[in-house]
C-alpha positions in Angstrom: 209.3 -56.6 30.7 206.3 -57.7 32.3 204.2 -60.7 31.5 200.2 -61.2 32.3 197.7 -63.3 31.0 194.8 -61.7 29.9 192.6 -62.6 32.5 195.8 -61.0 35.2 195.7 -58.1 33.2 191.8 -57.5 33.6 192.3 -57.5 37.3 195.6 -55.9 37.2 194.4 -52.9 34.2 195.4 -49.6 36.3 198.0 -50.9 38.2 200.0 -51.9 34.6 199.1 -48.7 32.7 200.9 -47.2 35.6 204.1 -49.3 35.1 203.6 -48.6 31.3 203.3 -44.8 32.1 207.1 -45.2 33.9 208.6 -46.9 30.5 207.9 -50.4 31.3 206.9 -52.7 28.8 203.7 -55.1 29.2 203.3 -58.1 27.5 200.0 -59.6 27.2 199.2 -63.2 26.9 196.8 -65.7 25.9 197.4 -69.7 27.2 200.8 -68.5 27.8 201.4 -67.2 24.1 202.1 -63.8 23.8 199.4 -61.6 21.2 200.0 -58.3 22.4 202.4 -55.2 24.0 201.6 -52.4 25.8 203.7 -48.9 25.4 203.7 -46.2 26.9 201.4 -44.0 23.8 203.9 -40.7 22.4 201.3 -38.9 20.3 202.7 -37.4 17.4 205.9 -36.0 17.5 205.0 -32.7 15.5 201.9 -31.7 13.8 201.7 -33.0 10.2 202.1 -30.1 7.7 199.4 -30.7 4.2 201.7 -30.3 1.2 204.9 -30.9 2.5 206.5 -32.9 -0.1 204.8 -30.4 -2.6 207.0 -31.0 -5.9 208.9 -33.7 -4.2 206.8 -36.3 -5.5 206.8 -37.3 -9.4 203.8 -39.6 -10.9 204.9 -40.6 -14.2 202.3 -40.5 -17.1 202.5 -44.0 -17.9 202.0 -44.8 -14.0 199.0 -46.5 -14.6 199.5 -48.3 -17.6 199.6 -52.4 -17.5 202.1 -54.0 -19.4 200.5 -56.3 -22.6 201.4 -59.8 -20.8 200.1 -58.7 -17.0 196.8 -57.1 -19.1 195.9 -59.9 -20.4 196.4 -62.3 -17.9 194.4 -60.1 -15.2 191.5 -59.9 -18.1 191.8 -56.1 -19.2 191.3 -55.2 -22.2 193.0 -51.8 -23.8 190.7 -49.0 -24.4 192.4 -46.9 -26.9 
């Protein structure tokens, strides 16, 4: 694992997207603190395919429905 300040890293850009590209992984810095990692980016590993969990999901009638104590404290009132 590699470690740069953020002012390195500006300098250093290409040369650590490279070492990123070979499966390293880059640590980015700020005052010595860490804030953020650089990966090597995978994409997607297959397309996503609309309506796949057709009829695998269930939403229950009642899924929107507050109970009376949570209603009331949140300010709703019941619309029957």
């Amino acid at each position: 694992m590699i470690v740069r300040n953020v002012s390195e890293a500006k300098a250093q850009l290409s040369a650590l997207l490279e070492r990123v590209r070979s499966g390293q992984e880059v640590i980015l810095a700020k005052a010595g603190k860490p804030v953020a990692k650089l990966v090597a980016f995978d994409g997607p590993r297959k397309p996503r395919k609309p309506g796949a969990m057709a009829g695998k999901i269930v939403i229950h009638k009642d899924f929107d429905t507050w109970p009376d104590d949570i209603a009331q404290a949140f300010g709703i009132v019941d619309k029957k």
